[in-house]
C-alpha positions in Angstrom: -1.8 3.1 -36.1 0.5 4.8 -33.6 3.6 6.0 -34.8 5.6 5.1 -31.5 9.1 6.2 -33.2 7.6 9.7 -33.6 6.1 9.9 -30.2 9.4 8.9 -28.6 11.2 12.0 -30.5 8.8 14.3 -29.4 8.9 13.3 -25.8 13.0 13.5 -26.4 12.5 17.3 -27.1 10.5 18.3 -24.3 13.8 20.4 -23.1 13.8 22.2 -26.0 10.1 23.1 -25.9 10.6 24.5 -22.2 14.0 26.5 -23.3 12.2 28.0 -26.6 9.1 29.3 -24.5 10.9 30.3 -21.0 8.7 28.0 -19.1 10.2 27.1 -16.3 9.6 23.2 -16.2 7.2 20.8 -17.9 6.1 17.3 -17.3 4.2 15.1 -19.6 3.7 11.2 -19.7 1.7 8.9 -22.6 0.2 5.5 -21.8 -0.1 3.1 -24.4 -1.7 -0.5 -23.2 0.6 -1.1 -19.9 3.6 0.9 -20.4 3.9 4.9 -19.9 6.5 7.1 -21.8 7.7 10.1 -20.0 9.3 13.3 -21.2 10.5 16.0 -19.0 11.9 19.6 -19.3 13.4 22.5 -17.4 13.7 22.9 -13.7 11.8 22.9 -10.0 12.2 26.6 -10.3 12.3 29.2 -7.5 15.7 29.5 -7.1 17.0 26.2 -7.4 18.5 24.4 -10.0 17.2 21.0 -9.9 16.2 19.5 -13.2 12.3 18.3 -13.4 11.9 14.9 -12.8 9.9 11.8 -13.9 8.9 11.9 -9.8 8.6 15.7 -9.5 5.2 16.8 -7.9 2.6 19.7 -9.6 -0.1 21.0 -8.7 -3.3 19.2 -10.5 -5.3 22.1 -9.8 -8.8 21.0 -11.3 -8.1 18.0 -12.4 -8.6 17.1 -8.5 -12.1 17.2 -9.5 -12.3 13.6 -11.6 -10.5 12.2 -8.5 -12.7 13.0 -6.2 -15.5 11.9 -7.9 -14.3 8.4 -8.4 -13.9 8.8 -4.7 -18.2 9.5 -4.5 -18.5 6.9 -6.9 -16.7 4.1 -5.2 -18.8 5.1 -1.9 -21.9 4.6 -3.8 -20.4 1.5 -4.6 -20.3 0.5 -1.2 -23.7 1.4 -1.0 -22.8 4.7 1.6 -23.7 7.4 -0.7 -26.5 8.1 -2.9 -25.7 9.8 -6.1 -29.9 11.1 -6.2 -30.3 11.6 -2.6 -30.8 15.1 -1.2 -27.0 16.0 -0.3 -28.7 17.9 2.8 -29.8 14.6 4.0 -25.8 13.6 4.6 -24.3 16.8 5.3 -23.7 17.7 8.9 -21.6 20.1 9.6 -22.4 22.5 7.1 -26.0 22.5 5.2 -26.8 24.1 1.4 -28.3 27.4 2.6 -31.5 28.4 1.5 -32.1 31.3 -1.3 -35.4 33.7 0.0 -36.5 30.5 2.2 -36.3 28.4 -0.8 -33.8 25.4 -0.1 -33.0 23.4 -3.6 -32.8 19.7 -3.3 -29.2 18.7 -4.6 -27.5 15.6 -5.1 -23.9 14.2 -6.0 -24.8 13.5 -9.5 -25.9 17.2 -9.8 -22.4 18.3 -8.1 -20.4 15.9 -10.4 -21.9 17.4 -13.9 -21.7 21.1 -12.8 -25.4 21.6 -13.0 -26.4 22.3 -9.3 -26.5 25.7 -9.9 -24.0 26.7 -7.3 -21.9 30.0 -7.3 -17.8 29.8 -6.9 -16.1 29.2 -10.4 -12.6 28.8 -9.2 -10.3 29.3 -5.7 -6.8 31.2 -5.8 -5.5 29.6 -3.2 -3.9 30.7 0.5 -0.2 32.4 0.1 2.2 30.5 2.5 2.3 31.7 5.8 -1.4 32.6 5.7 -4.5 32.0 7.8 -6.6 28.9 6.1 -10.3 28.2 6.8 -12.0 25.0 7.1 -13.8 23.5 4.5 -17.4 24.5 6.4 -15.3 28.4 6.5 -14.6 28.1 2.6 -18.2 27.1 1.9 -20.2 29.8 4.3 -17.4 32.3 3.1 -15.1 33.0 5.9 -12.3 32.8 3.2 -10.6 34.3 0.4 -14.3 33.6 -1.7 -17.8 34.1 -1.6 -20.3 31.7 0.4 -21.0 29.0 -1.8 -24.9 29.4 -2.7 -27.5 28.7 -5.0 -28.0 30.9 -8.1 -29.5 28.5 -10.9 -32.3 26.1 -10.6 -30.4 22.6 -10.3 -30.6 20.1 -12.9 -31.0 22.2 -16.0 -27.4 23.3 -17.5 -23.9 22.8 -16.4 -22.4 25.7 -15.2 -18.8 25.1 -13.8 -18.6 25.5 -10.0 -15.8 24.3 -8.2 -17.8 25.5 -5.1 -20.2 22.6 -5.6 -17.1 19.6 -5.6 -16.4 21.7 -2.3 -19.6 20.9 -1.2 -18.8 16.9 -2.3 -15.8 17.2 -0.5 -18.0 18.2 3.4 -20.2 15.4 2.0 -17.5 12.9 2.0 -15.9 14.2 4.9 -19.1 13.9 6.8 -20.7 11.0 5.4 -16.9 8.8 6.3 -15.7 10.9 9.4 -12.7 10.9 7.9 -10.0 13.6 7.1 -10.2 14.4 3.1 -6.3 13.3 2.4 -6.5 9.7 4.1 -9.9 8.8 2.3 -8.9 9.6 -0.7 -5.6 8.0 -0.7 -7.9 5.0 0.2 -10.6 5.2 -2.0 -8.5 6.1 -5.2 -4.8 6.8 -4.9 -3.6 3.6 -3.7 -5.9 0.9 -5.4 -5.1 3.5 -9.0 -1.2 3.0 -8.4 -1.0 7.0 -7.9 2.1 6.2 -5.9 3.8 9.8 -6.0 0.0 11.5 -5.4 -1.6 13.3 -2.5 -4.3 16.0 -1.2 -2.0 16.4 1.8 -2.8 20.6 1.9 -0.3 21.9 3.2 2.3 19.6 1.6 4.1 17.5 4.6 7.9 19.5 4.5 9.0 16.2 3.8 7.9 16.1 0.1 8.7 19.7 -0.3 11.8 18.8 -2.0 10.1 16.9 -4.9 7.7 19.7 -5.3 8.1 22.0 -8.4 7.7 26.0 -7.7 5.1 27.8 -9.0 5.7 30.8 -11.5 3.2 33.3 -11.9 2.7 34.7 -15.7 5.2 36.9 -15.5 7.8 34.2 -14.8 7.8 34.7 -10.7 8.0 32.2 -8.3 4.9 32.1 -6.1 6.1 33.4 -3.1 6.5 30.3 -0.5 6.7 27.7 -3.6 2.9 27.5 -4.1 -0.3 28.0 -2.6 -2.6 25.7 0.0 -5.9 24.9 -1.1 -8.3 23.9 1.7 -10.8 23.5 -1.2 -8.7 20.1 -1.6 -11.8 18.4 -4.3 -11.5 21.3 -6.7 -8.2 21.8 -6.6 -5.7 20.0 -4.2 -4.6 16.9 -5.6 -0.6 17.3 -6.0 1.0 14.7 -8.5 2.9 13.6 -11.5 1.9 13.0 -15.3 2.5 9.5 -14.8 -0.1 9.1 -11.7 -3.1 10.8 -13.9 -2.1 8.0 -16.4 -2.4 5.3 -14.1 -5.6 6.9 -12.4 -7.1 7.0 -16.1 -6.6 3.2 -16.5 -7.9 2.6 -13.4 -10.9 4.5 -14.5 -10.7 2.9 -17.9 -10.4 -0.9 -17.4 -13.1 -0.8 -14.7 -10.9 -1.9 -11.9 -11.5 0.8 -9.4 -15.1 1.5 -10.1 -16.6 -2.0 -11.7 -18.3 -2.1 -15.4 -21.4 -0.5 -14.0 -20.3 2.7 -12.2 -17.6 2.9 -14.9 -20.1 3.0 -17.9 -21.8 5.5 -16.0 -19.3 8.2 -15.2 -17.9 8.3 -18.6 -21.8 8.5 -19.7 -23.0 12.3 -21.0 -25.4 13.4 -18.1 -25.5 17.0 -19.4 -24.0 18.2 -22.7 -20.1 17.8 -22.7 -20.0 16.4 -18.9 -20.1 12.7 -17.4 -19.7 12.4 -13.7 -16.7 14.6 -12.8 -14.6 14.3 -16.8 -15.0 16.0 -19.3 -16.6 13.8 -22.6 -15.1 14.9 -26.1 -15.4 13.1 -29.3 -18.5 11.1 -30.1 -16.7 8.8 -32.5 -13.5 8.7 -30.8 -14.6 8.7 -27.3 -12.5 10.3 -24.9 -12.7 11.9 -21.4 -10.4 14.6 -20.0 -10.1 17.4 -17.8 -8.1 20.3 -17.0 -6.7 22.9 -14.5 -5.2 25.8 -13.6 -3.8 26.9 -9.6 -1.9 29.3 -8.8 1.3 28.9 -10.5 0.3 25.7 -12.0 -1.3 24.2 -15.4 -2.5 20.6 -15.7 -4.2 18.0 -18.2 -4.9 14.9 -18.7 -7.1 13.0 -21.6 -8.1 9.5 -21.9 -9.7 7.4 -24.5 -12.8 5.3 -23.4 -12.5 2.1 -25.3 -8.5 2.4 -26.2 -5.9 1.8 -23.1 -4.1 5.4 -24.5 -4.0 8.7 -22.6 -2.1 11.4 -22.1 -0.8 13.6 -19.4 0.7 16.5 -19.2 1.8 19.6 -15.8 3.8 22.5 -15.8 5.0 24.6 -13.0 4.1 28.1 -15.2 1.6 30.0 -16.0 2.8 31.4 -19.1 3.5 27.4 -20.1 -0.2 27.0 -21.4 0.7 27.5 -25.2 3.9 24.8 -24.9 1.4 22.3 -22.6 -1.8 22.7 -25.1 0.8 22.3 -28.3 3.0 19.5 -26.8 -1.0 17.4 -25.9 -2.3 18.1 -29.2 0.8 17.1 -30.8 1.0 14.1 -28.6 -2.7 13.7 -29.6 -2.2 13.7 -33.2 0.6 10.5 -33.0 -2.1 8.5 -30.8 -4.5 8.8 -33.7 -7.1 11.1 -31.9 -6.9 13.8 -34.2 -8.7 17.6 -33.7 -10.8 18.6 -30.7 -14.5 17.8 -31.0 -14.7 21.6 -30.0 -14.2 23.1 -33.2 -11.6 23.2 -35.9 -8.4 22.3 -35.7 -6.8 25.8 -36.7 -3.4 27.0 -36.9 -2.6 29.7 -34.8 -2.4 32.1 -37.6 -5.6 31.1 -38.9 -7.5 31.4 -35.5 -5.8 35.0 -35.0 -7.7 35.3 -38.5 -10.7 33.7 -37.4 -11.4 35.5 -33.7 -10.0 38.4 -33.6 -12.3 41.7 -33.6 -14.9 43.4 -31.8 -18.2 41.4 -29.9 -21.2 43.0 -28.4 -22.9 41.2 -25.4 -26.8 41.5 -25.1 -26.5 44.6 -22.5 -24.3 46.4 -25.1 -20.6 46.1 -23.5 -17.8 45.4 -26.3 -15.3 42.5 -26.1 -12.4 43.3 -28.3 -9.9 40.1 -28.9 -6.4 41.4 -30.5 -3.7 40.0 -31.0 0.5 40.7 -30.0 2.4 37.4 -28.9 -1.1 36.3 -28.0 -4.4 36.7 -28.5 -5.7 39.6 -26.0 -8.9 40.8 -24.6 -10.2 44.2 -24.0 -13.7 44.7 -22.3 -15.0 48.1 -22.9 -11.6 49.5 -23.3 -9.7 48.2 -20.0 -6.3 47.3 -20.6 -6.2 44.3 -23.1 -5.8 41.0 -20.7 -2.9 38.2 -22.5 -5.1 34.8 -23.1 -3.5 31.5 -23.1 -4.7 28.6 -24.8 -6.2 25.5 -23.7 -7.4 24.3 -26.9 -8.0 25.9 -30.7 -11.4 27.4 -28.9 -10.9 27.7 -25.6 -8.8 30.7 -24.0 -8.1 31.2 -20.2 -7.7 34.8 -19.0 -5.1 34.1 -16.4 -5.8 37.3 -14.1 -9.1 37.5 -14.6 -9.4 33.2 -13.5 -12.0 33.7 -17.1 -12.5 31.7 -19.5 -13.4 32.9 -23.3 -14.6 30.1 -25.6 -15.1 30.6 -29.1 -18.2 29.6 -31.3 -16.7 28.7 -34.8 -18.9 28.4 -38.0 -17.1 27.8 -41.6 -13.6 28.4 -40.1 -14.6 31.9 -38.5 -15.7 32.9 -34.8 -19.3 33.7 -34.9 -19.4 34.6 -31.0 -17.9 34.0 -28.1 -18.9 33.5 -24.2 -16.5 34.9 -21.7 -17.1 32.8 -18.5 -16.5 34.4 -15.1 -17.0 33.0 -11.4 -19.7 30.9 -13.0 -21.4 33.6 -15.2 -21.8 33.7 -18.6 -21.1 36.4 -20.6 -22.0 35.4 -24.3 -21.7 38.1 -27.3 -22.1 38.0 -30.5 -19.8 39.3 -33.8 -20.3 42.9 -34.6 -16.4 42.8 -36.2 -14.3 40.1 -36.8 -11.2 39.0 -38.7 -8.0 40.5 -39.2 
C-alpha cells in the first residue's frame, strides 16, 4: 500500500534537501497509475537566480540510452531493422573495423545488452565554443575519445560501452536517412508524451532559457552552461523528471512498442540487462537506468507490472548523495523496498562494511576511506571522493569509474573498479573500520 500522504511531504521538502547539501538544483517526479507528482528544489544555477522548475530541462546523460533503444525496437517493429542481423550489413557510412583482420559479427540486440564487446565506457562531452565531430568522427576517433573498436568476443558478458549505442545511433542514422534529433522525436518523444524532451545537440538558443547549468563537483558552473554531446544515443537526450515518467509508461503499458517487443526489452538477455534498461528485482520487477554528463546526474526506475516509477535530475555533480537518498526514499513509500544489489545499509554501516585495503590479481592496492564520503586511493594516488548511486555502487566522478561493491553477511568481500569498459576486480586483504 502506498502511503501517498507521506510521499507528498517528502516531495514538499525537496528545497530543503537541495539547501542542506549545497546542490545547486534538483528535480524529481513519481507516477502513480495516470497522475505524476513533482517536487523541485534550488535554482538553474550559473549565475542566475531562477528557481528550478516542473519544466526546467537536465541533461539525461545515460539514460539517453533506453530511449534510443525503444527507438531500434520500434524500427524492428516496422520490420526496418533486424535486432540479429550483422549491424555491418546496415551501416554505411561508417563500418565496425576489423581487429588483426578479424571482423566480429554484431547486432542491435548485442549493442542494446552491452555485450558486443566494444571499447568507449563513457563521453565527457564538447566545452561550448568547441570543435564537434560527427558521429562517423566520434566512432573512428577524431574526437575527444578513442576509436570505438572491438576488444571482447561479442555475445558472452556485458561490459558497458556507450561506444557501442554510438554505433546504434550511425545504424539508425543510416538505416532512416534521417538526422538523429527528428527520428527520435518521431519514433519515441512524441507518441511517449515527452513534450519538454529533445536530442537537439547543441540545444536550439531558444530553449536555453529553460535549461538548468551544469556544476562540476566542486560547485562550478560548466563553463558555457553545459556540454554538447554528438554521441546523442549515449548521452544526449535533454529533459525533465516528468518526461522519463511518461516515457516509462509508454514503455510499460505497451503502447509504444506492442505486448511482444515490450515483453522482450524488459526480458534479461544477459545477467542484470534487457534491451537498453537496466532489470533489478526478480520478485518486484523493475527496470531502471542511470547517468552521469558533465555537470549533470540522472535516474529513473520503473516497475514492470505496476503503473509506478520514479524520476529523478539534478544539475550537480556533488548532488549524487541527495538524488540516490531522495529515489530510495521515494522507493521505500512506493513499496519497492532495498536494491536487489545488495543490502540495504545505512551509510554508517556501509563505511563499516567497505572501507579498507583490496588487492587486484596483478598486485595493485585499492584503499576505500572515508571523510564526508567514502574515498579511493589506488596505490597511494591522492584519495578520489566517490558518490553514491546506490548502497553498492560508487561513481568516481573524475575518474568517469565506477566501484561496485560485492557484499557477503553485511561486509564487502571485494570490489570491481570499472574503467572505460575494463574491469578491475580485487579482492579483501583489509576491511572494516
Amino acid at each position: 500500500m502506498i502511503d501517498e500522504h507521506a510521499l507528498d511531504q517528502v516531495l514538499a521538502t525537496v528545497g530543503e534537501v537541495v539547501e542542506g547539501r549545497g546542490v545547486a538544483g534538483l528535480s524529481v517526479a513519481v507516477g502513480i497509475g495516470r497522475e505524476i507528482r513533482a517536487g523541485v528544489g534550488g535554482s538553474r544555477g550559473g549565475g542566475t537566480a531562477d528557481a528550478i522548475a516542473e519544466r526546467t530541462l537536465f541533461q539525461a546523460a545515460s539514460v539517453s540510452k533506453p530511449v534510443a533503444a525503444a527507438a531500434a525496437l520500434r524500427l524492428a517493429s516496422q520490420g526496418r531493422l533486424d535486432l540479429d542481423a550483422d549491424v555491418n550489413d546496415a551501416l554505411r557510412t561508417w563500418k565496425v573495423p576489423a581487429v588483426d583482420g578479424w571482423t566480429p559479427r554484431l547486432t542491435v540486440r548485442h549493442l542494446l545488452t552491452h555485450s558486443a564487446g566494444l571499447t568507449v565506457h563513457g563521453f565527457p562531452g564538447y566545452p561550448a565554443g568547441a570543435e564537434v565531430p560527427s558521429v562517423g568522427g566520434v566512432l573512428s576517433g577524431e574526437g575527444n575519445t578513442d576509436a570505438v573498436e572491438s576488444f571482447l568476443v561479442p555475445g558472452l558478458q556485458p561490459v558497458y560501452s556507450g561506444g557501442g549505442f554510438t554505433v546504434l545511433q550511425q545504424l539508425l542514422m543510416d538505416v532512416t536517412g534521417r538526422e538523429f534529433a527528428p527520428l527520435l522525436a518521431e519514433l519515441v518523444l512524441e507518441p511517449s508524451g515527452m513534450e519538454a524532451a529533445t536530442f537537439e545537440q547543441p540545444l536550439p538558443p531558444d530553449r536555453h532559457v529553460d535549461a538548468a547549468v551544469g556544476h562540476t563537483a566542486s560547485g562550478d558552473p560548466v563553463h558555457g552552461g553545459w556540454h554538447v554531446y554528438p554521441e546523442q544515443a549515449a548521452a544526449g537526450l535533454w529533459c525533465t523528471p516528468t518526461d522519463l515518467i511518461r516515457f516509462a509508461s509508454a514503455i510499460r503499458d505497451g503502447r509504444l512498442l506492442g505486448p511482444e517487443l515490450t515483453a522482450e526489452m524488459l526480458r534479461e538477455q544477459v545477467p542484470g540487462w534487457g534491451l537498453g534498461v537496466m532489470l533489478t528485482n526478480a520478485d518486484q520487477a523493475r527496470f531502471k537506468h542511470d547517468g552521469h554528463n558533465h555537470g549533470f546526474l540522472a535516474a529513473f526506475e520503473s516497475a514492470v507490472h505496476e503503473p509506478i516509477a520514479v524520476a529523478a535530475m539534478t544539475n550537480s555533480e556533488e548532488g549524487g548523495p541527495a538524488l540516490v537518498n531522495l529515489v530510495t526514499e521515494l522507493s521505500r513509500l512506493l513499496g519497492w523496498g532495498s536494491p536487489s544489489a545488495g543490502p540495504a545499509l545505512e551509510p554508517s554501516a556501509l563505511v563499516r562494511a567497505c572501507c579498507g585495503t583490496y588487492v587486484t590479481p596483478m598486485g595493485h592496492s585499492l584503499t576505500v576511506g572515508a571523510g564526508q564520503t567514502l574515498t579511493l586511493s589506488v596505490d597511494g594516488q591522492p584519495p578520489i571522493p566517490l558518490q553514491p548511486f546506490s548502497a553498492t555502487v560508487w561513481a568516481a566522478g573524475p575518474l568517469r569509474a565506477e566501484i561496485r561493491f560485492e557484499p557477503v553477511d553485511g561486509a564487502a568481500s571485494a570490489l570491481v573498479l570499472r574503467q572505460h569498459g575494463v574491469d578491475h576486480p580485487a579482492t579483501v586483504a583489509d576491511v572494516g573500520l
